[in-house]
VEXNUZA-134505 format. One record per residue: y, x, z of N, C-alpha, C in turn. Coordinates in Angstrom, 2 decimals. Atoms other than C-alpha are relative to their C-alpha. Layout:
! VEXNUZA-134505
KOLBA    nnorth     neast       nup   canorth    caeast      caup    cnorth     ceast       cup
KOLBA         Y         X         Z         Y         X         Z         Y         X         Z
...
***
This chain:
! VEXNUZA-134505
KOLBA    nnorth     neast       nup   canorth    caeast      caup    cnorth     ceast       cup
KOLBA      0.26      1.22     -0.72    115.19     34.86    -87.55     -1.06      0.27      1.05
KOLBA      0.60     -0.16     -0.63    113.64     34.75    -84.41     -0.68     -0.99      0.60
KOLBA      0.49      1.39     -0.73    110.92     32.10    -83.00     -0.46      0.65      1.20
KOLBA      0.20     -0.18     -1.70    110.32     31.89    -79.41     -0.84     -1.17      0.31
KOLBA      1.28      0.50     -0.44    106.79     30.09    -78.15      0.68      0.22      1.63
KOLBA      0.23      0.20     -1.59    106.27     28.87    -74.57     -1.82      0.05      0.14
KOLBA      1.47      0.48     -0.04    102.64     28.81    -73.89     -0.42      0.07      1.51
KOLBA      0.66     -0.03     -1.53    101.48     28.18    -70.20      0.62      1.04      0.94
KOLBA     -0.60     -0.82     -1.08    104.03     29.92    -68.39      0.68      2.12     -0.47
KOLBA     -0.31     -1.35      0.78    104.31     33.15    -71.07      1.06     -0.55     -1.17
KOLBA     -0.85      0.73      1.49    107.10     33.02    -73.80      0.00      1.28     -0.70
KOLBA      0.10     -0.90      1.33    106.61     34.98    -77.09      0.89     -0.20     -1.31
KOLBA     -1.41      0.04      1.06    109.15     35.83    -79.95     -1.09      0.45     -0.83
KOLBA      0.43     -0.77      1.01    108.01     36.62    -83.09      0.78     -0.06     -1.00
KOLBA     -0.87     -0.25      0.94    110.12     38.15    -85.92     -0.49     -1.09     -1.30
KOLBA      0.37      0.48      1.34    110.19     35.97    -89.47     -0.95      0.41     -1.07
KOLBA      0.95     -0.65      0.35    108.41     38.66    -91.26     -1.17      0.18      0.67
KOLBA      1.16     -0.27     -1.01    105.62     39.06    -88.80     -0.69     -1.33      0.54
KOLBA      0.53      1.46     -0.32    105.15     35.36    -88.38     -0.70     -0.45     -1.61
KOLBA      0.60      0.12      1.28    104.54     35.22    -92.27     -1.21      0.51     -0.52
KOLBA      1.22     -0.81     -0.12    102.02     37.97    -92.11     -1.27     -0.27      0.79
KOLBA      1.10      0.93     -1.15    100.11     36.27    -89.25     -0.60     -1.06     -0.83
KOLBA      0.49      1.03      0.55    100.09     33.19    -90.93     -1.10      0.00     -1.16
KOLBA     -0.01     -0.90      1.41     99.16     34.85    -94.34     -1.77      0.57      0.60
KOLBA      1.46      0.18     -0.37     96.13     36.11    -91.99     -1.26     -0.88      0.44
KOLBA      0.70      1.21     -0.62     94.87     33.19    -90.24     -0.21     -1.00     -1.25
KOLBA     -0.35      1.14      1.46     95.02     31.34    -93.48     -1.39      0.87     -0.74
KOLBA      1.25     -0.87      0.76     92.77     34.30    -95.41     -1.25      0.03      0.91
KOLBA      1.06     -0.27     -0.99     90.74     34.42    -92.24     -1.15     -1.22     -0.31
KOLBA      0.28      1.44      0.37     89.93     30.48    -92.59     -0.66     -0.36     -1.44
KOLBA     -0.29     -0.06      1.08     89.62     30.65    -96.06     -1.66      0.96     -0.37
KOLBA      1.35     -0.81      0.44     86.78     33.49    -95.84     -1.09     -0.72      0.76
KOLBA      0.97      0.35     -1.26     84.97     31.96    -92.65     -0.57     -1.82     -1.11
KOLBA      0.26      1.43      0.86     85.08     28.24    -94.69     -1.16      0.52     -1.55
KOLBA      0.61     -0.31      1.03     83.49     29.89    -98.10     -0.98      0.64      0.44
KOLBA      0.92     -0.29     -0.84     81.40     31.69    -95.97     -1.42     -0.82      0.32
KOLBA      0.77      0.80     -0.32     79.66     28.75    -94.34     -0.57     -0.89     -0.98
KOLBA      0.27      0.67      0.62     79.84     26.79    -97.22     -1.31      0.52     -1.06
KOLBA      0.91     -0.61      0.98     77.52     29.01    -99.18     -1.38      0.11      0.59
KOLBA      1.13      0.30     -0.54     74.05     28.00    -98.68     -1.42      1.33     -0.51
KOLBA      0.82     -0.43      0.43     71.18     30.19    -99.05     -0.73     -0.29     -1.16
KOLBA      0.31      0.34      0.83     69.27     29.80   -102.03     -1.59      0.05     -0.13
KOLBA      1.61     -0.25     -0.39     65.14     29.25   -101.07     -0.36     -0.63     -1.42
KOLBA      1.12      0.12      0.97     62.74     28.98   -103.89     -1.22     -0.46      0.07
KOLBA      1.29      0.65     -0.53     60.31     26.40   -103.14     -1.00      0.52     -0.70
KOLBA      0.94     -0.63      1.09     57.37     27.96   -104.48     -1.50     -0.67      0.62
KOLBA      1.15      0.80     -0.87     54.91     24.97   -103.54     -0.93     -0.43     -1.55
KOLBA      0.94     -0.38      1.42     52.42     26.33   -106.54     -1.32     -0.57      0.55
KOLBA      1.35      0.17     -0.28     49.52     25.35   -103.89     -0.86      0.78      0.22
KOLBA      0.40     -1.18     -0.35     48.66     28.90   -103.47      0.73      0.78      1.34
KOLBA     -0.87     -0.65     -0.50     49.03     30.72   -100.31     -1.27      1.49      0.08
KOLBA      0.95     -1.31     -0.06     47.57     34.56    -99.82     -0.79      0.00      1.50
KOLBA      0.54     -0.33     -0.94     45.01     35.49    -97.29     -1.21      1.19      0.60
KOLBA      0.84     -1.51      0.28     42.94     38.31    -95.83     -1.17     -0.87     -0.04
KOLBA      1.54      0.50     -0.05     38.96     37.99    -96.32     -0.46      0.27      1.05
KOLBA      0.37     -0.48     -1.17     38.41     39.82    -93.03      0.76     -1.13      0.74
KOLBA     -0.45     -0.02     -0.85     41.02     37.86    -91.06      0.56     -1.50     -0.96
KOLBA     -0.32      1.25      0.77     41.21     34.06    -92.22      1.11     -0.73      0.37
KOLBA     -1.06      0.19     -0.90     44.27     33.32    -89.39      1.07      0.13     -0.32
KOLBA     -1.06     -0.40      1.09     46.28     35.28    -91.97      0.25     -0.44     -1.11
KOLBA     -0.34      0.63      1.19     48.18     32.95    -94.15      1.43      0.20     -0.23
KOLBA     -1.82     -0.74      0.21     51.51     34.47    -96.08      0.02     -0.98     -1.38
KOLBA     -0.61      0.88      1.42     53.14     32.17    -99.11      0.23      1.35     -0.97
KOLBA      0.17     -1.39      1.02     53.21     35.79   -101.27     -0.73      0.93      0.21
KOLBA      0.68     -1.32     -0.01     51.04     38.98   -102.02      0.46      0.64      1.06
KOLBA     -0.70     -1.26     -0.92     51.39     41.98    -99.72     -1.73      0.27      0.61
KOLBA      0.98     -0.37     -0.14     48.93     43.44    -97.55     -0.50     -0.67      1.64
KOLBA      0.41      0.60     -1.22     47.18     42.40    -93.92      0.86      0.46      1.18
KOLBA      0.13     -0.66     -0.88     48.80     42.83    -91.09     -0.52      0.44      0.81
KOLBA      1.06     -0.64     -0.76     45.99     43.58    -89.13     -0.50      1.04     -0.33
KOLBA      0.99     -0.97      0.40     43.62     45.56    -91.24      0.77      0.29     -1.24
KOLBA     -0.48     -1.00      1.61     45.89     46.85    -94.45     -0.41     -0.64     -1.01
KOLBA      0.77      0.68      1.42     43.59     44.86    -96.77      0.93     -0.77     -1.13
KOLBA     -1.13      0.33      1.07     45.23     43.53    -99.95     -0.36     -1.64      0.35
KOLBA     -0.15      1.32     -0.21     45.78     39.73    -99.39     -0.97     -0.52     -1.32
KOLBA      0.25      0.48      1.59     43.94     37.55   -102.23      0.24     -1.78     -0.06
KOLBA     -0.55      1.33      0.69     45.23     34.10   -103.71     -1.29     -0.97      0.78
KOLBA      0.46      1.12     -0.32     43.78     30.89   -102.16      0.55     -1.15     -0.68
KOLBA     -0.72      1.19      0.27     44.36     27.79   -103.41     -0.20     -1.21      1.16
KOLBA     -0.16      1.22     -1.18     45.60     24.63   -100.77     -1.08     -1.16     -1.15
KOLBA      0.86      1.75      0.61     43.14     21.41   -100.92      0.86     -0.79      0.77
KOLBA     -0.69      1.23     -1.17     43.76     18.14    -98.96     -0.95     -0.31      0.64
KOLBA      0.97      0.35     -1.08     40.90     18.47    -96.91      0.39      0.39      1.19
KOLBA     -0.24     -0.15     -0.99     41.80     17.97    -93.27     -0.97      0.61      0.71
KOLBA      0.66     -0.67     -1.02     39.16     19.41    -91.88     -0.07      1.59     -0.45
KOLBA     -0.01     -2.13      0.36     38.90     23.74    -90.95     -1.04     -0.03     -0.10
KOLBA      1.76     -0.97      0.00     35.25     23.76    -90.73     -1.02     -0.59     -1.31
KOLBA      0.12      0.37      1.33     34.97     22.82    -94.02      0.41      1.42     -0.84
KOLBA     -0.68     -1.24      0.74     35.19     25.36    -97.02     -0.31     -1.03     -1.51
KOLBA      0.33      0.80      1.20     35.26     23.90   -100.73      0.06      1.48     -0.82
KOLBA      0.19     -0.81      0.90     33.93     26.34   -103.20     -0.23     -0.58     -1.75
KOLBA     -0.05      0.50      1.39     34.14     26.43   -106.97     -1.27      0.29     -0.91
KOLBA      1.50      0.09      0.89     31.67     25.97   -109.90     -0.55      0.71      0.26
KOLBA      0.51     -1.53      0.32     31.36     29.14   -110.00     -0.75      0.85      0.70
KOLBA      0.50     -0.66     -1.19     30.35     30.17   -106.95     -1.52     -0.87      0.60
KOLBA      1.38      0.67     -0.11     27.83     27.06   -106.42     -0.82      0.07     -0.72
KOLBA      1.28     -0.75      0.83     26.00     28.53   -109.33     -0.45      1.33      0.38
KOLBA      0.24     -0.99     -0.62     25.94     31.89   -108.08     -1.28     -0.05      1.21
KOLBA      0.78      0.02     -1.48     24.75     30.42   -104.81     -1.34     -0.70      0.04
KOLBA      1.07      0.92      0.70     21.97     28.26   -106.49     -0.27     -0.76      0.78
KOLBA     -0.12      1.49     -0.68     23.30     25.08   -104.28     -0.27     -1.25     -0.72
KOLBA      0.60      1.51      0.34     21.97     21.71   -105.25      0.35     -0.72      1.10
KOLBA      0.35      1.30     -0.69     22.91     18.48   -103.68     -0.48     -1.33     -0.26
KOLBA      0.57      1.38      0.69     20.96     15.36   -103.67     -0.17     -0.88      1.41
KOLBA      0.15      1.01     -0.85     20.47     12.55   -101.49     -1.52     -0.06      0.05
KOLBA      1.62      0.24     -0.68     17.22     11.53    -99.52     -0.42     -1.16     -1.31
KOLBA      1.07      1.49      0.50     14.66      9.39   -101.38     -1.38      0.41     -0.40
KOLBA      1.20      0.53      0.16     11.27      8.62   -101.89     -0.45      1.00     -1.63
KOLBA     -0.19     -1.00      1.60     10.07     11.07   -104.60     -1.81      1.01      0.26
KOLBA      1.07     -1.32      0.08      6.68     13.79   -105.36      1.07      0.96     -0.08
KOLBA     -1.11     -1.55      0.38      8.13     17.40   -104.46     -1.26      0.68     -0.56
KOLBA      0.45     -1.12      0.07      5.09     19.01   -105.45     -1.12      0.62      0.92
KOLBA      0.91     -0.50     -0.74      2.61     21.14   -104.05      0.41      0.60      1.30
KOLBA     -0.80     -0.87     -1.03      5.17     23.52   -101.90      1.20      0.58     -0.68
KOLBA     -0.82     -0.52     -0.01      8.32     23.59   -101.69      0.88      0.33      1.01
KOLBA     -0.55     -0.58     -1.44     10.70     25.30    -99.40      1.57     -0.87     -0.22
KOLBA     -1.05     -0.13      0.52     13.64     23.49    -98.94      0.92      0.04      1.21
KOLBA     -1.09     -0.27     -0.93     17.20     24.46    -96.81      1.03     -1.29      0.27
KOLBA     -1.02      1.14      0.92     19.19     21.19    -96.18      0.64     -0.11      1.78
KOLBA     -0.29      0.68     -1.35     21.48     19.79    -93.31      0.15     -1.37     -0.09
KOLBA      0.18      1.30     -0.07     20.73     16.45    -92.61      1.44     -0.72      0.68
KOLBA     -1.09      0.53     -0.32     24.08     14.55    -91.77     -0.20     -1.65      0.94
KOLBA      0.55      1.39     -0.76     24.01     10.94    -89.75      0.95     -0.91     -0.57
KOLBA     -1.28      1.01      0.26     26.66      7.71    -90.40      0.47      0.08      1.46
KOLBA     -0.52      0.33     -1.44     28.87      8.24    -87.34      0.68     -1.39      0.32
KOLBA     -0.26      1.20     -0.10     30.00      4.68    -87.95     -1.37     -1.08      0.64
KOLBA      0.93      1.44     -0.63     26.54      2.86    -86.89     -0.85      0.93      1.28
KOLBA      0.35     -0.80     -1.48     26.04      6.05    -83.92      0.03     -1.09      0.87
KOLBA     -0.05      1.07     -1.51     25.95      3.61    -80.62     -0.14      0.56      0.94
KOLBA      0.31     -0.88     -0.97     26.22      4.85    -77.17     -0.48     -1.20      1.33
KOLBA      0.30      0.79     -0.78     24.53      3.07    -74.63     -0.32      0.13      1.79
KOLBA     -0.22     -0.56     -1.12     25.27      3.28    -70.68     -0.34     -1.05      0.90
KOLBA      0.30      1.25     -1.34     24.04      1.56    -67.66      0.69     -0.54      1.02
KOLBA     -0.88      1.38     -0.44     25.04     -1.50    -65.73     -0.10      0.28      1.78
KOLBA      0.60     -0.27     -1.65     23.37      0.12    -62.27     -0.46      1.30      0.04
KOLBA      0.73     -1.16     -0.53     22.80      2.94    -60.36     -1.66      0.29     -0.18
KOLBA      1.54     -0.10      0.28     19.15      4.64    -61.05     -0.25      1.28     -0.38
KOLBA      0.55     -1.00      0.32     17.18      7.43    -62.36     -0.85     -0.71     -1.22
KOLBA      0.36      0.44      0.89     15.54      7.59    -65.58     -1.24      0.01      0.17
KOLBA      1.45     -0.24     -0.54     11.53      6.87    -65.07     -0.51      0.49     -1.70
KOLBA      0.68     -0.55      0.80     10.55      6.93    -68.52      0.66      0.24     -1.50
KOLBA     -0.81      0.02      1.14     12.30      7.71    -71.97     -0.81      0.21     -1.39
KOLBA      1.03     -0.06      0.82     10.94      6.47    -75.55      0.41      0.70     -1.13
KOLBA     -0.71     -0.68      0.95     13.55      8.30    -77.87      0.35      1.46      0.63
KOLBA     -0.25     -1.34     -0.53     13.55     12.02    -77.05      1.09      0.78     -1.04
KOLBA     -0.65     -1.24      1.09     15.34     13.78    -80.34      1.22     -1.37     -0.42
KOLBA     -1.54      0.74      1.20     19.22     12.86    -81.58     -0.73     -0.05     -1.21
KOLBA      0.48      0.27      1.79     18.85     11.20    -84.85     -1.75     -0.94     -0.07
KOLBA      1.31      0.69     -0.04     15.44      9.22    -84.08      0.55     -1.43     -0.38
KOLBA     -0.10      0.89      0.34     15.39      6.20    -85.70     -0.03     -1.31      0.89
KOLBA      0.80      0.74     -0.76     15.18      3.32    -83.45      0.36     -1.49     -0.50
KOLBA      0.06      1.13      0.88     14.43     -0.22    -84.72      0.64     -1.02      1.47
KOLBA     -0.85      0.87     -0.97     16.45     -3.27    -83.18     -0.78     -0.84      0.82
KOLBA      0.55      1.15     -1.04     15.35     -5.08    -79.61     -1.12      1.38      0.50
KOLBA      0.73     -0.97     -0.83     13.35     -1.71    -79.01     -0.10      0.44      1.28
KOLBA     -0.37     -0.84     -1.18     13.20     -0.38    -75.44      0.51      1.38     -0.05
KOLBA     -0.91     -1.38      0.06     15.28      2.91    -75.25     -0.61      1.07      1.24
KOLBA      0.74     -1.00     -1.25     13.97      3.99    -71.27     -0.09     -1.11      0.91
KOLBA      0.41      0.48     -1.33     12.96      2.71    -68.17      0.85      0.40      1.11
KOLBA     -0.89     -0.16     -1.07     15.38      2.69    -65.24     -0.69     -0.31      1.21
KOLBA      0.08      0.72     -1.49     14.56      2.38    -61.31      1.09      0.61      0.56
KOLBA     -1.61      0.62     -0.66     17.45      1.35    -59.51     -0.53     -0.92      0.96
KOLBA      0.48      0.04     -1.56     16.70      1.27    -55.56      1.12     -1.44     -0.41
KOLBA     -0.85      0.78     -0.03     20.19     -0.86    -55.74     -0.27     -1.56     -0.74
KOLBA      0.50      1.17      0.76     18.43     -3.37    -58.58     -1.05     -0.32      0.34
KOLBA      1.05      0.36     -0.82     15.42     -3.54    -56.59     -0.04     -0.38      1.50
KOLBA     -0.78      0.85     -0.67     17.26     -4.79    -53.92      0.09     -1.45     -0.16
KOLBA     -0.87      1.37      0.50     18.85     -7.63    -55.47     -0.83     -0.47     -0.88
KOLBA      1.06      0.57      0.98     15.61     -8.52    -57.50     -0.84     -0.84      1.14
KOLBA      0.93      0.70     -0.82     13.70     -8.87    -54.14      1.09     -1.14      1.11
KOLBA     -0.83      1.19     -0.57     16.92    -11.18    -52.47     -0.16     -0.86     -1.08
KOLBA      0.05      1.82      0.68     16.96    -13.53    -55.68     -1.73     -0.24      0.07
KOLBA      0.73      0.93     -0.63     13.44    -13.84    -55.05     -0.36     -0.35      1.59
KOLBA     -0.28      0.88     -1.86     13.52    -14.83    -51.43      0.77     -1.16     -0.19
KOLBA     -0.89      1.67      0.10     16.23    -17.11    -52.42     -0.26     -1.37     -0.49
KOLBA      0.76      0.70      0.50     14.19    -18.52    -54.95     -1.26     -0.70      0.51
KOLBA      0.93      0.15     -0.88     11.32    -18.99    -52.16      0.48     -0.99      0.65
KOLBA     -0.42      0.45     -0.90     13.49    -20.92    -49.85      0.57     -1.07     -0.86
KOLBA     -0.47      1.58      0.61     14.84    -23.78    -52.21     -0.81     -0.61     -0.87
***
């Protein structure tokens, strides 16, 4: 038996046997390409909360052992926090005894005759205030020199002269002269 195709101006015969064999391929072809795709990789979430990193080279973070790529060094176990901030480090008991860290809050207390102590003083960035002027000027005199100075409420902060506000100080009084 013989079939005869037209396709765009070409016509092709193909014998019965040889059309079965085709088919027979395109069929196995389909068949491998389909089982193929269908087969998904198989990842191993391994979200233990540990990822490795070098001690020299902190940039280097791998989800398994191995060694640096930079410097060769053997990777060593970290454990993930949920602290958003990098310039932060959270260390364990173990190490804040080692390091003979103490924290305490400010207050009112006898230290003693002499003591030495290392601390960083922190601020509330919630009651920080920034305060900017309404007129051109130069600063004549300023009563808060150091960030972090305490300053009590209705205080003066600095002294401004402002050619432009000394202007318009000596027109409202003239104006005030004349009515």
């Amino acid at each position: 038996m013989t079939l005869k195709y037209f396709v765009s101006g070409f016509r092709f015969s193909i014998e019965h046997p040889l059309r079965r064999t085709l088919v027979l391929f395109v069929f196995a072809s389909a068949v491998i390409v389909g089982v193929a795709s269908c087969k998904q990789k198989k990842t191993i979430s391994q979200n233990t909360g540990t990822f490795y990193t070098c001690s020299m080279h902190p940039q280097v973070m791998e989800p398994h052992p191995g060694k640096c790529p930079i410097c060769g060094m053997n990777l060593i176990a970290v454990q993930k926090s949920n602290m958003p901030q990098t310039d932060e480090i959270k260390l364990s008991d173990q190490q804040i005894q080692l390091g003979n860290i103490q924290v305490d809050t400010i207050g009112k207390g006898v230290i003693g005759n002499e003591t030495v102590l290392n601390a960083t003083l922190n601020f509330d960035q919630q009651k920080l205030v920034s305060v900017s002027s309404r007129v051109m000027g130069r600063v004549d005199k300023l009563y808060y020199k150091n960030i972090g100075d305490y300053v009590k409420k209705g205080a003066p902060l600095l002294e401004v002269y402002s050619e432009e506000l000394n202007n318009a100080k000596q027109e409202y009084l003239l104006a005030l002269e004349r009515h």
